[in-house]
Each structure stands twice: as structure tokens, then as C-alpha cells.
N, C-alpha and C positions, 0 to 999 in steps of 0.2 A: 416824269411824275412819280414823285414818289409810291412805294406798294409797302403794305405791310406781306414782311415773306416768311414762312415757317420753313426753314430746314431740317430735313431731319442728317443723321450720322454724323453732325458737326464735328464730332473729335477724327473724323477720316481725313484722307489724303484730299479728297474734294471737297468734301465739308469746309474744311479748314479755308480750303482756299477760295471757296465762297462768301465766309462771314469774312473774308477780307476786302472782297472785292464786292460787297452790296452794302456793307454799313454805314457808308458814310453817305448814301446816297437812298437809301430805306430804312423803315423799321424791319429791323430782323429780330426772327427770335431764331435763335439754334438750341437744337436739340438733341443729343444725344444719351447712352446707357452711360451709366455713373457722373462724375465730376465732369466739369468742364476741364480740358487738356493745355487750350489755346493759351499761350502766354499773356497776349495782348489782350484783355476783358473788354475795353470800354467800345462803348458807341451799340453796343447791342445787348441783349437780353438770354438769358439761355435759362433752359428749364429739364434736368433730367426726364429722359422718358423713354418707356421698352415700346417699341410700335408696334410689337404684338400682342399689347394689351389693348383691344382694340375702346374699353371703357375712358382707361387715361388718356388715349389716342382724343375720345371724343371730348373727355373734358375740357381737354389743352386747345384743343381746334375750336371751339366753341367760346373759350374763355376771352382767346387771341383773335380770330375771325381773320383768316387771311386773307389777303388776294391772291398771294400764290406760294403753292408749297412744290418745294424741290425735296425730290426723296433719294437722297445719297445713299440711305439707311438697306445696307445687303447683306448675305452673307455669302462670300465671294471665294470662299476656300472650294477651288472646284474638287479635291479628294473628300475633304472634308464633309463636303455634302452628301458625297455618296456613302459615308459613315452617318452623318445623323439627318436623312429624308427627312423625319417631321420637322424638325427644327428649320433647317433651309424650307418647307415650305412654307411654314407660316411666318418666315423674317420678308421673304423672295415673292408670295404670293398672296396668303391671306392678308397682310400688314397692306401691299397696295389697293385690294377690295375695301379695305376700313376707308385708307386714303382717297379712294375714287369715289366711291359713295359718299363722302362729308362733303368732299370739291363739287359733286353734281347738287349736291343739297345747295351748298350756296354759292352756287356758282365761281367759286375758286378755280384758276388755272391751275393742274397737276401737272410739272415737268417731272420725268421718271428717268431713270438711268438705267439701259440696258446692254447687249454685250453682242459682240461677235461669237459669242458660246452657241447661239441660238443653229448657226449654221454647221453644216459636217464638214466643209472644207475641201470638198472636191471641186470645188467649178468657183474659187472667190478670182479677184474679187468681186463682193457683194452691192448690189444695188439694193433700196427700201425694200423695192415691191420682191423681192427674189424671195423662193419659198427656203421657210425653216425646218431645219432637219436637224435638229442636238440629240449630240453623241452623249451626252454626261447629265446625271442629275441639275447639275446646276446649270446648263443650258437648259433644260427642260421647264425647271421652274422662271428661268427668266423669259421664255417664252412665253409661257404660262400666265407671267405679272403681264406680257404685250397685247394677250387676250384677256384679261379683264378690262384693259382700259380699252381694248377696240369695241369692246360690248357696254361700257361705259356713256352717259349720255356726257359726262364731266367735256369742261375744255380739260383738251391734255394733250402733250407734249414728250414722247418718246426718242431721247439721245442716245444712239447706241456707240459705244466704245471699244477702244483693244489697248491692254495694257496699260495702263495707267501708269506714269511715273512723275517724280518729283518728289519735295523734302517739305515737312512741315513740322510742327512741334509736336515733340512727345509718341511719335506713333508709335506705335504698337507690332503696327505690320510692316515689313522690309519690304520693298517694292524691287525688282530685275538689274534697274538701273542700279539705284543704291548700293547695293550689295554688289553689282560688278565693278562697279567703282573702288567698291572698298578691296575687293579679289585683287584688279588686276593694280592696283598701287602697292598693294601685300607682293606682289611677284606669286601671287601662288596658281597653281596647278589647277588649270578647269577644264573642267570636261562639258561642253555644250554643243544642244541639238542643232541638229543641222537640217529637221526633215518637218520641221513647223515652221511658217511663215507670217508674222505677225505685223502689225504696223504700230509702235507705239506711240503714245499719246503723251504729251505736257499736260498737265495738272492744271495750268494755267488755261491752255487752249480748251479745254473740257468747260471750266470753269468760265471763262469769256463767251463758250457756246449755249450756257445758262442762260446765259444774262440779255444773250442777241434772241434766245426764245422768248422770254419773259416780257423784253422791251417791243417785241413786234408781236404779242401775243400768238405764236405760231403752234400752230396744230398741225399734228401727224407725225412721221417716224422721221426720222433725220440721221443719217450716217454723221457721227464727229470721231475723227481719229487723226492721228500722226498721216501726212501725208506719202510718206516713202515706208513700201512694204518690201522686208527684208526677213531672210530665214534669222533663228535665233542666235543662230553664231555668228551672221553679217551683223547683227546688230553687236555681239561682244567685241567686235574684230574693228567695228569702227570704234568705239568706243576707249577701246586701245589705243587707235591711230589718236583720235580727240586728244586724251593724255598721256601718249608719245608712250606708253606703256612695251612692253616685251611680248608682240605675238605670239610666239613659238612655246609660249605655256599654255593656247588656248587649243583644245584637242578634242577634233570631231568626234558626237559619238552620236547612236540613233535612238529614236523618242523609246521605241523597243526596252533598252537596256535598262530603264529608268525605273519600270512595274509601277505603272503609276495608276491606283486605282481606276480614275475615272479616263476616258477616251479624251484628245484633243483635236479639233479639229485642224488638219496639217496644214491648208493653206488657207486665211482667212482673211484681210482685208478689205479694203471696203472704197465703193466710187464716193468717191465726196462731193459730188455736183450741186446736188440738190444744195445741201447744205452752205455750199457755196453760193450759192447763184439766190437761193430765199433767205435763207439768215447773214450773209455776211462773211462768215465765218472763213477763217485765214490762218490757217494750222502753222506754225512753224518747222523749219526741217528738222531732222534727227540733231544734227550738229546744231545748231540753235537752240534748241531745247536742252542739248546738255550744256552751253554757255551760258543759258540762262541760270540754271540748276547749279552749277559752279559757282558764279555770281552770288547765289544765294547763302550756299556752305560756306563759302570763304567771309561772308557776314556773322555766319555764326560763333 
């Protein structure tokens, strides 16, 4: 059945690849700060908006009336945030109180995007119900958005993530993959961590685990990520073998060396059961996700 859906962050990695993957099949409106980015315009609607204006927030939501709003819209620089606190919080925290509060008013489903940041990384991988313990400003606020909606009367829908990767138009932000891509085709010289364990995630499979929340109207937290959890350098080191690339430039080094503002947690991961077993959802492997990801640049 058709939904009318507000997106917010449309010009991001997921955004994008959400007004591609609901407009032909809903009214969408996307939304995000400045111009529209997206090459392809038609079949949907967009409307510049800051979500932590929470007055435009409520004009927009009120003008449009959704049934369901997906809030891509974060600010995910984890040093970053420990340089400007107020700003992460009111992108990361006060922007989803506007968003939950208007979705409880009219009964709007709020699906929200949130992070394996929330955990320290000693004991993953993670299960929903496992307690949160962030090492970093920006775990903290994303914890923070998971407690507004738990306190929340709204329907809502909390996805939590690791790593995001994948290609879309015009970004802004270079994503792990992308950029090792572009490294180890260069032949050049990397030095990667060996003592964080991540699971990354398709842009697409994030984006599909949208779409299986919205369609089965599901409520509660749901683990969505890449199914194979690997340290950072197993992920550069396959990625090599993928495009038959020259291992012996990739050169261990430890999280230590890096002075990286904020803390990461070293091993983080996540049981995908649930989300398996209630939603549907069907992650593709590492190596699948980057033939998908190929497939897509060799279009460009």
C-alpha cells in the first residue's frame, strides 16, 4: 500500500539510496540541508530543511502529514563531534525529540538510524537487549536519540548499523570502502588498524532493512549490518584479494598510533537474528557487496 514517507538527509549515502528504492512505489518527499544533490529528480518531491530547526521541522511535517519518516539526517564525524558537543547534539538528539513528538502527535511511524557506537566493544558481538556503554561523544548522543524514542509514546523503529559503505551521487563524504578502493588500485602505501573489528554494511542492505520495517510496521531496536565481522585490515586485505590488488603495501599498524580524538570501540559487531528472523532481512557478504559496488562505478 502505498505510504506517504518523509526522509530526512536525502543528499547522504542512505538517503540517496532510499528515494531510489521507495519512489516508485510511495509518495516521498526527501529532505535534506541545501540543494537537492541526487541526479535523478523525478517521481518524488524534496524540500530543503535543517532538522534542527525544530519550527521548519514542524511546518514541513504538518504541511506533508506523513505516515512514515525515516531519519537518515546525523552527524556522524565521531572526532568531529567531540570538537563541536552542541552541534552533534542537537543534529544526533534534540532533532529526533522534534521528530518523535510530531510522529506521536499523528501517529506517524519514526524509523531512526542508529550505530554500534552506542557499545565499548569489549564483549560484541552485540545483541538488541545488550547494555550500552559509549566510549565517544557520538556514541553517546546516539544513545541518547535511542532514549528519546524508548520514552517516546510514537510507533518507532530503531536500525542500528556499522560502517556504511557504497557510491551515490555527489557525496560529500568518502566512505572506508571507497577510498580503499581508490588506495589500493593507486598501488599506494596503507597503513591500517588491525585492533578494531567492524562488520561493514551495503548501503543497499541498510536501505532494504528500511523498507522490510516500514512494510511490516515493526517496532523496537533491530541490529542491521554486514554479516561477516572482520578487523580493519581483514577488511582491506579482502578487498585487495576482490581486485587482485598488491597485499604487501597494506601495513599493520595499531588504533594507538592514529591520536584520534574520540575513543572506538575495538570490537563491535552485531547478532543479526532478530532481524533476520522478524524483518526478513538478508545482508549480503563482504565480497557481494563489493560486486555489487563495482557494478555500480563501472556504470558511471
Amino acid at each position: 500500500m502505498s505510504k506517504k514517507i518523509l526522509i530526512t538527509g536525502s543528499n547522504g549515502l542512505l538517503g540517496q539510496k532510499l528515494v531510489s528504492l521507495l519512489k516508485n512505489d510511495h509518495q516521498l518527499l526527501a529532505t535534506s540541508t541545501g540543494q537537492n544533490i541526487i541526479n535523478d529528480k523525478s517521481n518524488y518531491s524534496y524540500s530543503s530543511l535543517d532538522i534542527t530547526d525544530a519550527k521548519s521541522v514542524e511546518l514541513l511535517f504538518h504541511s506533508f502529514k506523513p505516515d512514515v519518516v525515516i531519519n537518515t539526517a546525523a552527524m556522524t564525524n565521531v572526532d568531529g563531534c567531540e570538537d563541536e558537543k552542541n552541534k552533534c547534539f542537537d543534529i544526533n538528539v534534540k532533532a529526533v525529540q522534534t521528530l518523535a513528538d510530531l510522529c506521536q502527535d499523528s501517529n506517524a511511524h519514526l524509523i531512526h538510524i542508529s550505530t554500534d557506537f552506542i557499545f565499548d566493544g569489549q564483549d560484541g558481538p552485540y545483541k538488541e537487549d545488550d547494555l550500552a556503554n559509549p566510549l565517544s561523544y557520538y556514541g553517546k548522543s546516539k544513545y541518547e536519540s535511542e532514549l528519546v524514542l524508548d520514552e517516546s509514546k510514537a510507533n518507532w523503529t530503531i536500525l542500528r548499523t556499522i560502517i556504511l559503505y557504497g557510491t551515490a551521487d555527489n557525496l560529500k563524504r568518502n566512505n572506508i570502502v571507497l577510498w580503499g578502493r581508490k588506495a589500493l588500485k593507486d598501488g599506494q602505501s596503507l597503513n591500517i588498524i588491525d585492533d578494531q573489528f567492524r562488520s561493514p554494511t551495503l548501503a543497499e542492505d541498510l536501505a532494504q532493512a528500511c523498507r522490510l520495517a516500514l512494510e511490516k510496521n515493526a517496532f523496537g531496536i533491530f541490529n542491521v549490518s554486514g554479516k561477516d565481522i572482520m578487523s580493519i585490515f581483514e577488511m582491506v586485505e579482502r578487498m585487495a584479494d576482490f581486485y587482485k590488488c598488491d597485499k604487501s603495501n597494506i601495513n599493520k599498524i595499531s588504533s594507538d598510533t592514529l591520536n584520534q580524538k574520540a575513543k572506538r570501540p575495538p570490537k563491535a559487531g552485531f547478532v543479526l537474528d532478530k532481524a533476520i528472523k522478524e524483518l526478513g532481512y538478508q545482508p549480503h557478504s563482504f565480497e557481494q557487496g563489493l560486486q555489487i559496488l563495482e557494478n555500480q562505478l563501472i556504470k558511471e
